[in-house]
C-alpha positions in Angstrom: 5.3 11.2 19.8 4.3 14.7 17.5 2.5 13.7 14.3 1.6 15.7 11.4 -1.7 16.4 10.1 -2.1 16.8 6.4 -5.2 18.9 5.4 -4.0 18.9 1.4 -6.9 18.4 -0.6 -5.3 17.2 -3.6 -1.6 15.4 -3.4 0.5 15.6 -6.1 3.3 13.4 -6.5 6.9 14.5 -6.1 9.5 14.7 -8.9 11.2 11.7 -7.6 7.8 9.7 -7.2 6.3 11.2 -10.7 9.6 9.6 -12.0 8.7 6.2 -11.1 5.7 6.5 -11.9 7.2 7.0 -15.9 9.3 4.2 -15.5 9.3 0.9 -17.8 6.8 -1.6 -17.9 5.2 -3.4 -14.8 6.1 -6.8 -13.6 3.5 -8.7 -11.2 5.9 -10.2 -8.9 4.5 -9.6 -5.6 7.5 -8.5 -3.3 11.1 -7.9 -4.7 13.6 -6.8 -2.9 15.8 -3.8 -4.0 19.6 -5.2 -5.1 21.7 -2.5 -5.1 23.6 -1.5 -8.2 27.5 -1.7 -9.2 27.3 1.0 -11.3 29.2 4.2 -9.1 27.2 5.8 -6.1 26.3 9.7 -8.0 24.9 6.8 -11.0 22.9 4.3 -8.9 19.0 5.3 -9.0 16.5 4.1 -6.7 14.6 0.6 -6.9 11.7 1.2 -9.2 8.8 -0.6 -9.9 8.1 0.3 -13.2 4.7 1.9 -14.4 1.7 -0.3 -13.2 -0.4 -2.3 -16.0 -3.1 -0.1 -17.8 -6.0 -1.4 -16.5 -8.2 -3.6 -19.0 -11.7 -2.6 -17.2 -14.0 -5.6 -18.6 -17.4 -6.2 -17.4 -18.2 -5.9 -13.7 -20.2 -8.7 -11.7 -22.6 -8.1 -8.2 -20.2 -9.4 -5.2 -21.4 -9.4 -1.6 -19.0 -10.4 0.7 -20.5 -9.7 4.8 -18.3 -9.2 7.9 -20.3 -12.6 9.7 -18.3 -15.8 9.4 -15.3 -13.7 7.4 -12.4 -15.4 6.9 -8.8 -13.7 7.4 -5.6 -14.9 5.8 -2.0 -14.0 5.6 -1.2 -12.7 3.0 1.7 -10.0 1.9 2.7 -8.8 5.8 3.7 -11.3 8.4 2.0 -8.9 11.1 -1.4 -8.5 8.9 -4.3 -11.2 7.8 -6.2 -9.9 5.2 -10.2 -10.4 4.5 -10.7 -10.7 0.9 -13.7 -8.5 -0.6 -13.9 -10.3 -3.6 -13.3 -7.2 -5.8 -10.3 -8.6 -7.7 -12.9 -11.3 -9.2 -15.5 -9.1 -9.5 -13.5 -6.2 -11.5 -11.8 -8.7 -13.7 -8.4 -7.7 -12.1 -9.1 -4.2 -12.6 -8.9 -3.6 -8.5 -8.5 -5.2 -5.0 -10.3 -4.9 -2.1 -9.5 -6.1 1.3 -9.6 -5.6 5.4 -6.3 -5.4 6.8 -6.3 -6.8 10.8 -2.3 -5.7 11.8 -1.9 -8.8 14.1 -0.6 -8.8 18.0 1.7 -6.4 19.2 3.6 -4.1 16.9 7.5 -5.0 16.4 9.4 -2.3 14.8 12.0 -4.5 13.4 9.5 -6.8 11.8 6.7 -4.0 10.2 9.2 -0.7 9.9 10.7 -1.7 6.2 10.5 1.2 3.7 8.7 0.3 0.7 6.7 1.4 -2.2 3.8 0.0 -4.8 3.7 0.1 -8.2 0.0 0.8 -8.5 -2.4 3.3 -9.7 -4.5 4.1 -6.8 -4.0 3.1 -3.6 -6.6 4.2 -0.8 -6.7 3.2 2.9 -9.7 3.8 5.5 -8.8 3.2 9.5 -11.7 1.0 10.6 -10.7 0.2 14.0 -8.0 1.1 16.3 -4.5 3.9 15.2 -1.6 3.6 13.6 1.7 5.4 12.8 3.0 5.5 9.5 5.6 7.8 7.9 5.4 9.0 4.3 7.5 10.6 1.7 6.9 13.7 1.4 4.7 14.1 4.5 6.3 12.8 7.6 5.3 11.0 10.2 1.4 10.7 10.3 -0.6 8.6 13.0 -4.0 8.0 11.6 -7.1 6.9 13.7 -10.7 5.2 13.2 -12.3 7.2 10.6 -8.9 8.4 9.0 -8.6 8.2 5.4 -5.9 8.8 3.0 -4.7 7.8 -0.4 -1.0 6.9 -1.4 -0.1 8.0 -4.5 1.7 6.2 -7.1 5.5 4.8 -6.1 5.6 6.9 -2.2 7.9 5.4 0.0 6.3 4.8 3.1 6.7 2.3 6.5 4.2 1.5 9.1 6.1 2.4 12.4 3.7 1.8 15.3 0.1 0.6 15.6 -2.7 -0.6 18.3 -3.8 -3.6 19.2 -7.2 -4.6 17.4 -5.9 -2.4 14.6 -8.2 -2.7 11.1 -8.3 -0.8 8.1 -10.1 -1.1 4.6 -8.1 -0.8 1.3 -8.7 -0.6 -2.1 -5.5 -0.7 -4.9 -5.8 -0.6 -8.3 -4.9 -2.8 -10.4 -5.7 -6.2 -8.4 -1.9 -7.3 -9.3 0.8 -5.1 -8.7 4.5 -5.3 -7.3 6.4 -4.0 -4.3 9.9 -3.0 -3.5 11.6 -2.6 0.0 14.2 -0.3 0.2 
């Protein structure tokens, strides 16, 4: 399978993402699906999750969370279990921190659902293990331990393949945010 290597040093979001990113205020649902519109096809605009919450930063408080005795949970992704870094409490909602384990083997039909975030920041590390994603604007990209990469603001993007064992670190801002499938 060919992949692409992005060496950009700086993204910058396309029209159609820089768009959303304008768009009306945020809602905190968690996942919402996209219901298409009745209005006429050349009138109907994409899903959008409106323009994340300004972040409120308040005071910050010392959290240590350690990998010994850590506890994973489902969470968002049937496929992932998710270790809580305790940033969310910590920031005062400002940001979210968490371990992403991608669970057993990959199913296409169950992790490759387009979808976007209506967040501000939005940075992923590969801990352990590969996997294939594909991103708007950027292809197909398989990413490896030690990979890092941000995703900006409102990109479409599905996870497509990944190994078994398969960790990652990310950090979001803010902690509450919401997501559209496509």
């Amino acid at each position: 399978m060919a992949t692409r290597k992005t060496t950009t040093a700086t993204a910058r979001p396309t029209p159609k993402a820089a768009a959303r990113n304008r768009a009306a205020a945020a809602k905190t649902a968690p996942t919402k699906k996209a219901t298409p519109s009745k209005a006429p096809a050349r009138a109907q605009a994409a899903p959008q999750p409106g323009k994340p919450p300004k972040i409120d930063w308040k005071p910050q408080a010392f959290v240590a969370t350690h990998a010994k005795g850590a506890k994973f949970k489902t969470g968002l992704r049937s496929y992932a279990a998710y270790r809580d870094l305790l940033i969310e409490a910590a920031t005062g909602g400002a940001a979210q921190a968490h371990v992403i384990r991608l669970l057993g083997k990959c199913d296409p039909k169950v992790v490759a659902i387009p979808h976007y975030h209506g967040v501000q920041l939005q940075i992923l590390y590969m801990l352990k293990g590969w996997m294939v994603g594909e991103y708007e604007g950027a292809g197909r990209v398989k990413m490896t331990a030690g990979s890092c990469w941000i995703q900006p603001p409102g990109i479409r993007h599905q996870v497509l393949d990944y190994s078994e064992g398969c960790e990652m670190l990310e950090i979001i801002l803010p902690a509450k945010f919401e997501t559209v499938e496509l």
